[in-house]
gemmi code that builds the backbone of each chain (N, CA, C; Angstrom):
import gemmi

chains = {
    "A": [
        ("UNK", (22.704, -31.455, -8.461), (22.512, -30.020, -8.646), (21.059, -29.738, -9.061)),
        ("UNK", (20.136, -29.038, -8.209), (19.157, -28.848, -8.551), (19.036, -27.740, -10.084)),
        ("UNK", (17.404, -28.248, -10.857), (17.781, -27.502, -11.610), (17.081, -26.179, -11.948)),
        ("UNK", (17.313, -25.807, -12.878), (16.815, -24.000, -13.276), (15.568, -24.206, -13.885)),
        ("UNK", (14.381, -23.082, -12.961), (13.171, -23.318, -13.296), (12.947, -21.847, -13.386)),
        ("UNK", (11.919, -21.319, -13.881), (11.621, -20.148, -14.580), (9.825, -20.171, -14.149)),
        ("UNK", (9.661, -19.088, -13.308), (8.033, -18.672, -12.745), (7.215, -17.776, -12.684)),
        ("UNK", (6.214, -17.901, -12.878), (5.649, -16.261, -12.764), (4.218, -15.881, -12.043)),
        ("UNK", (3.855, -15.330, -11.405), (2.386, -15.185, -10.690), (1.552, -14.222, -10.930)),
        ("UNK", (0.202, -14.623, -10.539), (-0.787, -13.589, -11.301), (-1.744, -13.516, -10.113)),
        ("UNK", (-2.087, -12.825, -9.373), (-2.838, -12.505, -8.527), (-4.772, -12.538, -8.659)),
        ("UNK", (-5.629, -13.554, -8.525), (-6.731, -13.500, -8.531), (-7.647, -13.282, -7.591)),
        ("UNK", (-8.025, -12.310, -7.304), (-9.084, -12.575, -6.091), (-8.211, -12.660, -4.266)),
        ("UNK", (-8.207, -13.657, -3.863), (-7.676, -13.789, -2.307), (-6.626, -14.793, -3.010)),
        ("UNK", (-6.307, -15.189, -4.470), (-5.477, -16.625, -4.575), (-4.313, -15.826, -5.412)),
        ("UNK", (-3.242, -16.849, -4.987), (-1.579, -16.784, -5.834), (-1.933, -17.439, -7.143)),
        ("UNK", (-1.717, -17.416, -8.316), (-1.837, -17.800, -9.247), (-0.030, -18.281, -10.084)),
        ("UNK", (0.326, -19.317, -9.540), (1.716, -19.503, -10.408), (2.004, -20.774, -10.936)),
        ("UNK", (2.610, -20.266, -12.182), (2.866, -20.550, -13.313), (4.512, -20.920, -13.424)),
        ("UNK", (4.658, -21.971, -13.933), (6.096, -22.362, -14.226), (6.031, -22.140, -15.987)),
        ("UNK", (7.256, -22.126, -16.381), (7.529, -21.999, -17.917), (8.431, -23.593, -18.130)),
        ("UNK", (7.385, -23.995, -19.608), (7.539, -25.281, -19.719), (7.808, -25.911, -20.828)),
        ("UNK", (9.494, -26.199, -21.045), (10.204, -25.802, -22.121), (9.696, -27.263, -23.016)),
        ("UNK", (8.945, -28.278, -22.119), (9.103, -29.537, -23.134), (8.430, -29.497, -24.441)),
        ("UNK", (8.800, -30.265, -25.273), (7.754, -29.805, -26.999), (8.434, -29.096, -27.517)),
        ("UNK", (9.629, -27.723, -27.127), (10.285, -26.993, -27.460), (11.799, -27.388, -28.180)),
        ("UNK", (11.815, -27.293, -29.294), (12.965, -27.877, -29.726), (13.560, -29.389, -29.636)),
        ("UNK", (12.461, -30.201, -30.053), (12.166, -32.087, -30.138), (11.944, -32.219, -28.508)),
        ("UNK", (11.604, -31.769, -27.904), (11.341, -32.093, -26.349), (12.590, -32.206, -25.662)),
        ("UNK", (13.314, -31.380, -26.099), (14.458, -31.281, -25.068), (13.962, -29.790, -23.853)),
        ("UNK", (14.709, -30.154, -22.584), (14.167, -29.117, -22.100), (15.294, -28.401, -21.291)),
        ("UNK", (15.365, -27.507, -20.958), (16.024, -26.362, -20.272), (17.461, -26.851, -19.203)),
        ("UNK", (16.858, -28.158, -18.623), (17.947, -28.455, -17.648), (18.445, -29.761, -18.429)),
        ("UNK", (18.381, -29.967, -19.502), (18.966, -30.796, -20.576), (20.421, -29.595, -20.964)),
        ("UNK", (22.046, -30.435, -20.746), (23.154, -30.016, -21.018), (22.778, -29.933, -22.331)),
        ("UNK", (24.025, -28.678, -22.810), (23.821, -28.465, -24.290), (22.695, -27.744, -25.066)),
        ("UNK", (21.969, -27.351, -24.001), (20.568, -26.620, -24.964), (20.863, -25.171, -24.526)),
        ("UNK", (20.582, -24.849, -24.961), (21.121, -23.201, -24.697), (19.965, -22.247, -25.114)),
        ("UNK", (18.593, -22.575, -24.734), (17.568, -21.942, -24.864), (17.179, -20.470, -24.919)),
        ("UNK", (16.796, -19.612, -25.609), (16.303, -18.462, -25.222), (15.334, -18.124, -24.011)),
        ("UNK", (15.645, -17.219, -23.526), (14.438, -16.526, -22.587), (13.146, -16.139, -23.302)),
        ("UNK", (11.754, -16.721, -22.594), (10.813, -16.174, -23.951), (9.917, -17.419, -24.245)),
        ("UNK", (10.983, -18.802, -24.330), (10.468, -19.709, -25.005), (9.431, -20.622, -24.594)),
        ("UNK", (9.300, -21.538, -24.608), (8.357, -22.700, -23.775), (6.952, -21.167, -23.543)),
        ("UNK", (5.938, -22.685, -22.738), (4.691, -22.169, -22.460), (4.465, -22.155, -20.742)),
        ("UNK", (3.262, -21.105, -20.555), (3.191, -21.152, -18.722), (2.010, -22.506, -18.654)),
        ("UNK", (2.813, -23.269, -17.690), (1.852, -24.234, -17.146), (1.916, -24.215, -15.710)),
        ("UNK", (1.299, -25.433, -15.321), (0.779, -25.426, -13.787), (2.160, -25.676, -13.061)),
        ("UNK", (2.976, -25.555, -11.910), (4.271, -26.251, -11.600), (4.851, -27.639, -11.832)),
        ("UNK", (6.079, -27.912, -12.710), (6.305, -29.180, -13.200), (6.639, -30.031, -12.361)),
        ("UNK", (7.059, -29.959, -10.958), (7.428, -30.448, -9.995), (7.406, -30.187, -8.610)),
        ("UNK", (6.874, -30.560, -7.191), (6.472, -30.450, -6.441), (7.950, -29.608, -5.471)),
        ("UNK", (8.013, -28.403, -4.629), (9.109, -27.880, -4.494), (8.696, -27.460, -2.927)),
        ("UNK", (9.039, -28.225, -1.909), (8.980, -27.737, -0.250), (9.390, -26.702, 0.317)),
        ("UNK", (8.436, -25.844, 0.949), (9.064, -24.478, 0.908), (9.651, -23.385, -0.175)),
        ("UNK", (8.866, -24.023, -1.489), (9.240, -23.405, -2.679), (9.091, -21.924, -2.813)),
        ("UNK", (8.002, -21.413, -2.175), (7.494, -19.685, -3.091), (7.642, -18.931, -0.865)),
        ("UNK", (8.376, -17.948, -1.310), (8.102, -17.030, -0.465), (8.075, -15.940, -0.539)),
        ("UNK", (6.531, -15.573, 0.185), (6.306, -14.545, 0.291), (6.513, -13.245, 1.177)),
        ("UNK", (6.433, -12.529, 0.635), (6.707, -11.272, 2.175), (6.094, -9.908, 1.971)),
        ("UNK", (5.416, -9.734, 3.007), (3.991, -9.149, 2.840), (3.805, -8.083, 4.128)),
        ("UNK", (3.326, -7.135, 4.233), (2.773, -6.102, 5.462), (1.478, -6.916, 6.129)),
        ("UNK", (1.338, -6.352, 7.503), (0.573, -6.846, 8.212), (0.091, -5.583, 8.947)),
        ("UNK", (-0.947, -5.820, 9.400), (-1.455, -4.915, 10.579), (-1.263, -5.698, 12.116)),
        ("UNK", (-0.338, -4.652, 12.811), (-0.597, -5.353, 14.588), (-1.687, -5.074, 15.181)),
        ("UNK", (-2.893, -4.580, 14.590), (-4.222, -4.311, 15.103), (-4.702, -5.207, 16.304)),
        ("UNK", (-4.345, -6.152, 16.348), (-5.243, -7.672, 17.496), (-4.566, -7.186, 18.497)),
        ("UNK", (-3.122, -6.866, 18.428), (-2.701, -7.156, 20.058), (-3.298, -5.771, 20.902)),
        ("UNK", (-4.039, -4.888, 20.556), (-4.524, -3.946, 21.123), (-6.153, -4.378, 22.022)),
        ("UNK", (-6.025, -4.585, 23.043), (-7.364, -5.127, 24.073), (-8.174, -4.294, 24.181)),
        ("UNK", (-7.044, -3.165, 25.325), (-8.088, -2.314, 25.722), (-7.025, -0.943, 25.828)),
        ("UNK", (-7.581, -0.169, 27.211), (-6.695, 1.626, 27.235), (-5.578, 1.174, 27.416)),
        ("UNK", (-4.949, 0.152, 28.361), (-3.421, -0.320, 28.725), (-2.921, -0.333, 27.948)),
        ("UNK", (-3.488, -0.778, 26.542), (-2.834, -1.775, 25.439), (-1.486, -0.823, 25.039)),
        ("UNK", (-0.464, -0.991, 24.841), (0.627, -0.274, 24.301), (0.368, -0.461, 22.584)),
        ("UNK", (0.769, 0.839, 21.610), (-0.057, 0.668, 20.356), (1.528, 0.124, 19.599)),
        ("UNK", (1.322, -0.662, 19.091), (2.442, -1.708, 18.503), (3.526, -0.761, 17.251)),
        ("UNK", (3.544, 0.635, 17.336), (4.210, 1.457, 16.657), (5.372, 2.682, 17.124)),
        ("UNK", (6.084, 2.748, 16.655), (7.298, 3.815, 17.009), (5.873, 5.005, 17.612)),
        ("UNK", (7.134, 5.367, 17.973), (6.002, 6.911, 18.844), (5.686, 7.898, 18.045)),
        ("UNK", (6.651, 8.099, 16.961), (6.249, 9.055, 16.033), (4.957, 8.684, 14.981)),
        ("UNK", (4.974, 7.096, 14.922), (3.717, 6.753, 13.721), (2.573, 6.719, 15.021)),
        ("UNK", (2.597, 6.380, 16.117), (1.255, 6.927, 17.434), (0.889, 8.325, 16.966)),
        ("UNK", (1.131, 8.956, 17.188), (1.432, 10.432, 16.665), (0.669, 10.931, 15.672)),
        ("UNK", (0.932, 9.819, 14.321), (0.213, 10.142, 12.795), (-1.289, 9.417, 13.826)),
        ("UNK", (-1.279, 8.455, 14.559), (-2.802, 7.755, 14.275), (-3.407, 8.507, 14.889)),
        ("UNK", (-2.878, 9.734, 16.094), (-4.003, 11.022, 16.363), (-4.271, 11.364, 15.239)),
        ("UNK", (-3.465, 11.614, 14.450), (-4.585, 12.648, 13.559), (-5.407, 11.819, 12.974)),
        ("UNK", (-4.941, 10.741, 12.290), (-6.634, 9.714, 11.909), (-7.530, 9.631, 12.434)),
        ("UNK", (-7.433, 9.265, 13.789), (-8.628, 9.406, 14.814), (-9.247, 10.290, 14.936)),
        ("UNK", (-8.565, 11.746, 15.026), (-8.752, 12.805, 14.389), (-9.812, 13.453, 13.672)),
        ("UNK", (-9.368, 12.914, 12.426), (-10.012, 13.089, 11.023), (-11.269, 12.104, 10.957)),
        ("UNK", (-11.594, 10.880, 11.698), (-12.364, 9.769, 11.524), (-13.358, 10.887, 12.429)),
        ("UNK", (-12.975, 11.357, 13.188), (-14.181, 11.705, 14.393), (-14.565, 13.057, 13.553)),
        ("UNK", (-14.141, 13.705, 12.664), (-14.386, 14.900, 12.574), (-15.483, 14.297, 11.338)),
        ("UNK", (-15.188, 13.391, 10.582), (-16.179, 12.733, 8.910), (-17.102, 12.426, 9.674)),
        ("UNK", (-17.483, 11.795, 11.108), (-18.702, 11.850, 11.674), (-19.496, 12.849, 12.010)),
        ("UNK", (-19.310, 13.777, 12.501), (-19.656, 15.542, 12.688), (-19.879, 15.506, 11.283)),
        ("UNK", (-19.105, 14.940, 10.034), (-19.800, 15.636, 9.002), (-18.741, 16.963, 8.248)),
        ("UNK", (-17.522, 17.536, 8.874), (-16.797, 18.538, 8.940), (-15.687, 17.594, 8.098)),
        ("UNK", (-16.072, 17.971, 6.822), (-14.956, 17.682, 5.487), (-13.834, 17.791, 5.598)),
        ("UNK", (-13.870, 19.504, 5.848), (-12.564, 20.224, 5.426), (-11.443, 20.146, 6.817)),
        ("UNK", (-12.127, 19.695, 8.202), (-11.089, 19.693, 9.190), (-10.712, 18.639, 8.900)),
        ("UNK", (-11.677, 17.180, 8.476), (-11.063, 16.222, 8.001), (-9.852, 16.002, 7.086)),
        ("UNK", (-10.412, 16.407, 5.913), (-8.939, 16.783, 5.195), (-7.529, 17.036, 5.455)),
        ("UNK", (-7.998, 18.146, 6.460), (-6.455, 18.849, 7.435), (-6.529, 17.644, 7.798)),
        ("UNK", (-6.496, 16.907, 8.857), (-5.813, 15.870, 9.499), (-5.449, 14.823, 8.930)),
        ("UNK", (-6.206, 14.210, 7.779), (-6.039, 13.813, 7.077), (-3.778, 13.595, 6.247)),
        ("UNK", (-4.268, 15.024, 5.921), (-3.420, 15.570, 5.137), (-1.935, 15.588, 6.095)),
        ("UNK", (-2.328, 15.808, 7.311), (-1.432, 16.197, 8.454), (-0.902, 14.553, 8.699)),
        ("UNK", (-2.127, 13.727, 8.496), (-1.617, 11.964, 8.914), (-0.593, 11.104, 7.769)),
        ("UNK", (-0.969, 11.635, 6.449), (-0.019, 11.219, 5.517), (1.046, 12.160, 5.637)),
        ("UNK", (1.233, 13.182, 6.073), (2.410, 13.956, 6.017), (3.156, 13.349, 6.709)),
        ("UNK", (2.769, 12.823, 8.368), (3.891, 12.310, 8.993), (4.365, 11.377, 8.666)),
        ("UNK", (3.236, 10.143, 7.993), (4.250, 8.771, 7.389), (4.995, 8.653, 6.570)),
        ("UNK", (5.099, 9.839, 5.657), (5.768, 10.082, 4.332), (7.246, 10.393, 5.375)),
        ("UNK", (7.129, 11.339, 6.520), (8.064, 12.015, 7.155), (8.920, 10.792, 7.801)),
        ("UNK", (8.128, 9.869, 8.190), (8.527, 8.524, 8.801), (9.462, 7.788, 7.994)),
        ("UNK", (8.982, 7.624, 7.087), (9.661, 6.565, 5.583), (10.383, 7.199, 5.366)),
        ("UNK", (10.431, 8.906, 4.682), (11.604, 8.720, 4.731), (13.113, 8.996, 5.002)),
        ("UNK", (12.534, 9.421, 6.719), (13.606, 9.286, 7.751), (14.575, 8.369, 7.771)),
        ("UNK", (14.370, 6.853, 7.000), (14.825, 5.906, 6.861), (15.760, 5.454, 6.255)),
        ("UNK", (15.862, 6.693, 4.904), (16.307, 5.947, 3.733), (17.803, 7.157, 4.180)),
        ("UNK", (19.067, 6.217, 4.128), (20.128, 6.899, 4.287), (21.055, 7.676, 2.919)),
        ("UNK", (21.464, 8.509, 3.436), (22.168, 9.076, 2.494), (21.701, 10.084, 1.015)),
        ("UNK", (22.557, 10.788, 0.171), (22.106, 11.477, -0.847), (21.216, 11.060, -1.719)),
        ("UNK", (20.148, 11.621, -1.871), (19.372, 11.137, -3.367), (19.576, 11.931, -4.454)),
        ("UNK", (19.746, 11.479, -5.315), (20.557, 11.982, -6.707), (19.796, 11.250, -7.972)),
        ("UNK", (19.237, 12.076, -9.059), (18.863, 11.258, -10.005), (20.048, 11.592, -10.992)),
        ("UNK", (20.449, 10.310, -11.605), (21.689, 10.196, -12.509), (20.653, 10.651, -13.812)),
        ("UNK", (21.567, 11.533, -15.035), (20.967, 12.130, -16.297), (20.662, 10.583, -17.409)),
        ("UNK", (19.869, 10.272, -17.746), (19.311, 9.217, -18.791), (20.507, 9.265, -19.874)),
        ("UNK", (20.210, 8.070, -20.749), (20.234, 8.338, -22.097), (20.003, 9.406, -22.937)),
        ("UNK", (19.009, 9.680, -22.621), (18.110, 10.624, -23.334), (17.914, 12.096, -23.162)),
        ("UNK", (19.130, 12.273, -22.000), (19.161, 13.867, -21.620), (19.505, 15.447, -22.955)),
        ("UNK", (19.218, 15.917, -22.454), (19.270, 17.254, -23.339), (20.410, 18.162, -23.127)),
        ("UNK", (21.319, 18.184, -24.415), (22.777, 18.534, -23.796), (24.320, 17.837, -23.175)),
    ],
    "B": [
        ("UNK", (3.682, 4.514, 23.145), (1.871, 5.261, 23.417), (0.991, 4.481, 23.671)),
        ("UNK", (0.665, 4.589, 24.555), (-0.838, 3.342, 24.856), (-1.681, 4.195, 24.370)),
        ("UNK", (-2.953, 3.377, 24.252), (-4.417, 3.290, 23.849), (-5.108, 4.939, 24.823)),
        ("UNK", (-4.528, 4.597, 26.000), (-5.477, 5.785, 26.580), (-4.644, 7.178, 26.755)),
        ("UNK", (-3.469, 7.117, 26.481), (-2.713, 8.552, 25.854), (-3.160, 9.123, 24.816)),
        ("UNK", (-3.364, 8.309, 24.133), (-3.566, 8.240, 22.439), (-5.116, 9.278, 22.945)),
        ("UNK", (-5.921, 8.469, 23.719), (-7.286, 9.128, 23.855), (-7.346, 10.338, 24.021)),
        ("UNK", (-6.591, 10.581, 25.337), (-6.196, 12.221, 25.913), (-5.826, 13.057, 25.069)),
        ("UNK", (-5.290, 12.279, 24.584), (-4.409, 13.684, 22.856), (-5.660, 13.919, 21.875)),
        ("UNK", (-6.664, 12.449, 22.031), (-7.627, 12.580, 20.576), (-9.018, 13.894, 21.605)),
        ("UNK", (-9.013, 13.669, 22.953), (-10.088, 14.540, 23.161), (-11.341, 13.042, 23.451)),
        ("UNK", (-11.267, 12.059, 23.430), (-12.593, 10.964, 23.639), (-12.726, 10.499, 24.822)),
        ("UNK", (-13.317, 9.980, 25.109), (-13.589, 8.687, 26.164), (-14.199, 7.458, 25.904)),
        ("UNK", (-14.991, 7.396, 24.325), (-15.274, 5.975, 23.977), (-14.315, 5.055, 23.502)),
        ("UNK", (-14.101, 4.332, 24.482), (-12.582, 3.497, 24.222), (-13.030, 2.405, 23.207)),
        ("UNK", (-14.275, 1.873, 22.947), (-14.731, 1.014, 21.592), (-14.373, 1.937, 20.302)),
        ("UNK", (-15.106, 2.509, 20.041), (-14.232, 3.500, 18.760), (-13.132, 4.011, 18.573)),
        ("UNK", (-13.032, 4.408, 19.529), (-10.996, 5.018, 19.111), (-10.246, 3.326, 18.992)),
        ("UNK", (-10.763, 2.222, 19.713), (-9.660, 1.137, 19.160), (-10.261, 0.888, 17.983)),
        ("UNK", (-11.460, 0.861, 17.290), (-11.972, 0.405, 16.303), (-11.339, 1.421, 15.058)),
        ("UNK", (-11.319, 2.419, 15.098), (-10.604, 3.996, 14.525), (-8.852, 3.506, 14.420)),
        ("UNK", (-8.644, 3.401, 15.600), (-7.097, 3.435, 15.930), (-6.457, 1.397, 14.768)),
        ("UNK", (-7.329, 0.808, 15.289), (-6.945, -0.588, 14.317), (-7.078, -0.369, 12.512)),
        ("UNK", (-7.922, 0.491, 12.495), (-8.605, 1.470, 10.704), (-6.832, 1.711, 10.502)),
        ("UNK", (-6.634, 2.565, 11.584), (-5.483, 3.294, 11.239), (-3.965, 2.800, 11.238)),
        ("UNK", (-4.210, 1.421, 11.901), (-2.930, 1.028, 11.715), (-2.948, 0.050, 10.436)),
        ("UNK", (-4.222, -0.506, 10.134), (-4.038, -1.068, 8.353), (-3.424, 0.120, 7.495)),
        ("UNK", (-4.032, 1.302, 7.414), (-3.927, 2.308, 6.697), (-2.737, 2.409, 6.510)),
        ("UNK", (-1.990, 2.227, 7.365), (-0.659, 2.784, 7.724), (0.436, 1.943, 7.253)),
        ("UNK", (-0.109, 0.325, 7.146), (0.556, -0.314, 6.650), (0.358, -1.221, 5.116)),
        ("UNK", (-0.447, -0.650, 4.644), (-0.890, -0.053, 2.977), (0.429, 1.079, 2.475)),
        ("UNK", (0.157, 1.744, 3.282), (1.387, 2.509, 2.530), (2.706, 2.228, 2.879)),
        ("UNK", (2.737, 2.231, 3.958), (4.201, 2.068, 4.621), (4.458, 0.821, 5.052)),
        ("UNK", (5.738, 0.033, 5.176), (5.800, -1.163, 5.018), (6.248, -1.265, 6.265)),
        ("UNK", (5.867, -0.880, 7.579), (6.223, -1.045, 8.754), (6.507, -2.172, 9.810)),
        ("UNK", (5.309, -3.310, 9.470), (5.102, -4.413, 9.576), (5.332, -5.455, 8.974)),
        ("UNK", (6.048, -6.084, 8.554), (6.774, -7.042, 7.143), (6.715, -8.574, 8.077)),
        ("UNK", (5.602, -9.291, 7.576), (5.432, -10.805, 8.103), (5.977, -11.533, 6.571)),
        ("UNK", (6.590, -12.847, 6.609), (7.309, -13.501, 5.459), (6.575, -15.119, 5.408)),
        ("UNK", (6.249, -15.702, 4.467), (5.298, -17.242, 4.394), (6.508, -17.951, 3.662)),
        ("UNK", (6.661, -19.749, 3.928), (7.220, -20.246, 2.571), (5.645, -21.440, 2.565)),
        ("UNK", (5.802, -21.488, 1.513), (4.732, -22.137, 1.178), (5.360, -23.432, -0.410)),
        ("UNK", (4.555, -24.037, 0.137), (4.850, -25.876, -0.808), (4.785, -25.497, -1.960)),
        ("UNK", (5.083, -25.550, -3.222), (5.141, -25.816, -4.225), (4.922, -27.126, -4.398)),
        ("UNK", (3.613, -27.497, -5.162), (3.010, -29.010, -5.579), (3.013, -29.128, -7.326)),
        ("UNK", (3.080, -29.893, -7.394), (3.636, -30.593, -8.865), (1.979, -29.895, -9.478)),
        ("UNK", (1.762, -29.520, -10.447), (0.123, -29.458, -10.333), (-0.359, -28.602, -10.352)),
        ("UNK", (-0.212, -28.169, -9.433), (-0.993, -26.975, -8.626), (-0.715, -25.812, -8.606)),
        ("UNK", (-1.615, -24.971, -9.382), (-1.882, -23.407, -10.000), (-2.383, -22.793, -9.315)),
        ("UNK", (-2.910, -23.057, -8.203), (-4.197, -21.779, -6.882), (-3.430, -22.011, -5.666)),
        ("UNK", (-2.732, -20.867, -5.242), (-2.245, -21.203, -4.098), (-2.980, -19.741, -2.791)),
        ("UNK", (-3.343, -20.423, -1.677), (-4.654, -18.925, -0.931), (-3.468, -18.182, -0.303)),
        ("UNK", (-3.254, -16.805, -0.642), (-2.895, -16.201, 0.407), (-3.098, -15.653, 1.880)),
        ("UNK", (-2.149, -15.836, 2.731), (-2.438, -15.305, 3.973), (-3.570, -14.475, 4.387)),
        ("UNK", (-4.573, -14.686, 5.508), (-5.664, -14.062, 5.381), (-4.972, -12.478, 6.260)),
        ("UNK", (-3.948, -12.544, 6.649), (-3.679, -10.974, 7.483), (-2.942, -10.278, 6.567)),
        ("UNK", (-3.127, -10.391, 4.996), (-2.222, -9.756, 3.962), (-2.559, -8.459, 3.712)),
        ("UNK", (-1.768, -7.392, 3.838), (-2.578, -6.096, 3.317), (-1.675, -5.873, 2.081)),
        ("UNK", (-0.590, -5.515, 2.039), (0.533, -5.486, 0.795), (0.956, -6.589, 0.647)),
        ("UNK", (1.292, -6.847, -0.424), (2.289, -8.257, -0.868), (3.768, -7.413, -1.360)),
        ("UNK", (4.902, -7.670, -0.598), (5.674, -6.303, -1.160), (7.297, -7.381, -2.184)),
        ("UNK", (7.069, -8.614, -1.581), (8.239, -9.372, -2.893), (7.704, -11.196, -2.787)),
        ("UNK", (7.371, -11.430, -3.923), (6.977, -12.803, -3.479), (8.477, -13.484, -4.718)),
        ("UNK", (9.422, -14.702, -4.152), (10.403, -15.158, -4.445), (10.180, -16.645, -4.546)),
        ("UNK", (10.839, -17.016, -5.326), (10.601, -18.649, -5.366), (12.168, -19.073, -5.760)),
        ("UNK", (12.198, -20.623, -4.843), (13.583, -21.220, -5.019), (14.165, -21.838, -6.422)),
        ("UNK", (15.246, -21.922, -6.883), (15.796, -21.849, -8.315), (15.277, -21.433, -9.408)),
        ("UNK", (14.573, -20.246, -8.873), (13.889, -19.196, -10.273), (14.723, -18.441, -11.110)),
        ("UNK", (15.312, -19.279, -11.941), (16.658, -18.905, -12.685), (17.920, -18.666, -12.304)),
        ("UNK", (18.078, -19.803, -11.247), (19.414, -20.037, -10.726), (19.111, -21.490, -10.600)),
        ("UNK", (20.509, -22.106, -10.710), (20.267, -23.419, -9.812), (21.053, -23.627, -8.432)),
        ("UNK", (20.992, -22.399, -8.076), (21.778, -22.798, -6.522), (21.223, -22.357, -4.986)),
        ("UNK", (19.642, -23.098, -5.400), (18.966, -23.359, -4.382), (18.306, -21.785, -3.389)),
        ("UNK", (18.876, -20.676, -4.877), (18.380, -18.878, -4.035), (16.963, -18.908, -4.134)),
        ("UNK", (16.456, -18.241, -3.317), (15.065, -17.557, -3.620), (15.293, -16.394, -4.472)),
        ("UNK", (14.501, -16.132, -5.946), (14.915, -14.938, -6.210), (13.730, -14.241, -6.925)),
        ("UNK", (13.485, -13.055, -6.783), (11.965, -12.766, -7.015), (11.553, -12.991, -8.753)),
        ("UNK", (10.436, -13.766, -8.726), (9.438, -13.751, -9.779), (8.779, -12.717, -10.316)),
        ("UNK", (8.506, -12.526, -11.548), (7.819, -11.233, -11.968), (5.998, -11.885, -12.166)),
        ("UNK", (5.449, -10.734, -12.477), (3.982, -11.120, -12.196), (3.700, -11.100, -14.124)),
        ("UNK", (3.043, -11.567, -14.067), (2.248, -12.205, -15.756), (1.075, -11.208, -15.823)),
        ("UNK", (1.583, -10.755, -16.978), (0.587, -9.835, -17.391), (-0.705, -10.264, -18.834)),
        ("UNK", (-1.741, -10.244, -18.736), (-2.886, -10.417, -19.478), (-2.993, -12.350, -19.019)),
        ("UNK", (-3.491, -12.893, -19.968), (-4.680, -14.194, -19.615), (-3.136, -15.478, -19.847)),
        ("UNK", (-3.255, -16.455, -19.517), (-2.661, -17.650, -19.300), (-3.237, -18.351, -20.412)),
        ("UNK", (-2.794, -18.369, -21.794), (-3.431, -19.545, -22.145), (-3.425, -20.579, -22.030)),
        ("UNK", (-2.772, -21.602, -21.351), (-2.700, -22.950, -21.489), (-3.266, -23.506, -20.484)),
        ("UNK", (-4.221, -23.930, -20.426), (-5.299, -24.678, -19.105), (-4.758, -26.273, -18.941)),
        ("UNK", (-4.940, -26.647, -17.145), (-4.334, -27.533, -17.196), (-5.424, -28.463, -16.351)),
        ("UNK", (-4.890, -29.175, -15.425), (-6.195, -29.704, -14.036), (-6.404, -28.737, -13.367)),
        ("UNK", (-5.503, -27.841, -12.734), (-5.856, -26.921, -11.888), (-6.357, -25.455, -12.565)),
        ("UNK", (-6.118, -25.255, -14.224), (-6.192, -24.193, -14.462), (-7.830, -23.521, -14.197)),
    ],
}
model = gemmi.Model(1)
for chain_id, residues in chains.items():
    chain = gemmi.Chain(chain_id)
    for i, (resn, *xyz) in enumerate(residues, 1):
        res = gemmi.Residue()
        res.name, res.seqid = resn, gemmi.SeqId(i, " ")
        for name, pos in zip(("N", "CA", "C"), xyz):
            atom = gemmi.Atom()
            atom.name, atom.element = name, gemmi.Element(name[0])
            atom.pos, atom.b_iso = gemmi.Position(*pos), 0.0
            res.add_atom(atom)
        chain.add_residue(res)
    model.add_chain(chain)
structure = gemmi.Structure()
structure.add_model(model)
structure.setup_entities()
């Protein structure tokens, strides 16, 4: 039975930065996947990974399909409605060259409107915020 | 939509800038919106604290690691560490 490891990452620059939590020294050097210890969350220190793990960390991340676009043929790698938002960027990019702020803006404004409209076309069903703890009444 | 619809609607004919404009705009697009979702597993080494991320990364939107407080082999997401690491190691 593999055992229970505890991790955490810190983002530097272009690098992953992770950290395992490293219970040994902690309570006479017993450690976490030692039966019978019943450790708190909290405890041990972050060190470098205690053990080598294949296919250990995955990530999942956005990308741009920017490359597969050549030339005019190129089909643009997006639903038709987000084609749509990148007129108006193009839009707005050609108008900040002219120098013309405020048409920029509009399109601008018009290009985040549709992706917001895009996203969240997506999300199904009622949105409802449930009342806190802390409500009034 | 191809590239040269896209043009007709924008009003251009320099097909170098509108793809150079139009590629602007599809990072942009996927900064905010998570439209495009590529996934890495990557080695975990005994040791080793610097690991490079993907050079086509624009968002990082869940990074998960295997028996991260389970032992039954799940990926389950890691939280990120907030302020300095004290404990320096070989790799720190």
């Amino acid at each position: 039975m593999p055992s229970q490891k505890e991790y955490a990452y810190a983002i530097k620059g272009n690098r992953l930065i992770l950290v395992e939590r490293d219970f040994t020294g902690v309570q006479n050097g017993q450690t976490l996947a030692a039966p019978s210890v019943d450790l708190p969350r909290g405890y041990g220190q972050w060190r470098s990974p205690q053990e080598s793990v294949t296919g250990g960390l995955e990530i999942e991340y956005t990308i741009s399909p920017g490359a597969t676009i050549k030339d005019e043929s190129s089909e643009i790698p997006v639903p038709d409605y987000l084609a749509k938002a990148l007129v108006y960027y193009i839009k707005a990019k050609l108008t900040e060259g002219e120098k013309d702020f405020k048409t920029r803006e509009y399109y601008m404004k018009q290009f985040y409107k549709m992706l917001e409209k895009h996203s969240n076309a997506k999300i199904y069903g009622a949105r409802r915020i449930s009342p806190g703890n802390h409500r009034i009444g | 939509m191809t590239v040269q619809e896209l043009m007709e609607r924008v009003g251009s004919t320099n097909t170098g800038l509108i793809i150079a404009y139009l590629k602007d705009g599809l990072e942009e697009m996927n900064i905010d919106n998570e439209t495009f979702v590529d996934s890495v597993r990557l080695d975990i080494t005994k040791d080793k604290r610097h690991y490079e991320l993907p050079d086509d990364i624009l968002q990082m939107t869940t990074i998960r690691a295997k028996n991260h407080l389970n032992s039954n082999d799940d990926y389950t997401p890691i939280p990120r560490i907030i302020g300095k690491i004290f404990i320096g190691d070989s790799d720190a």
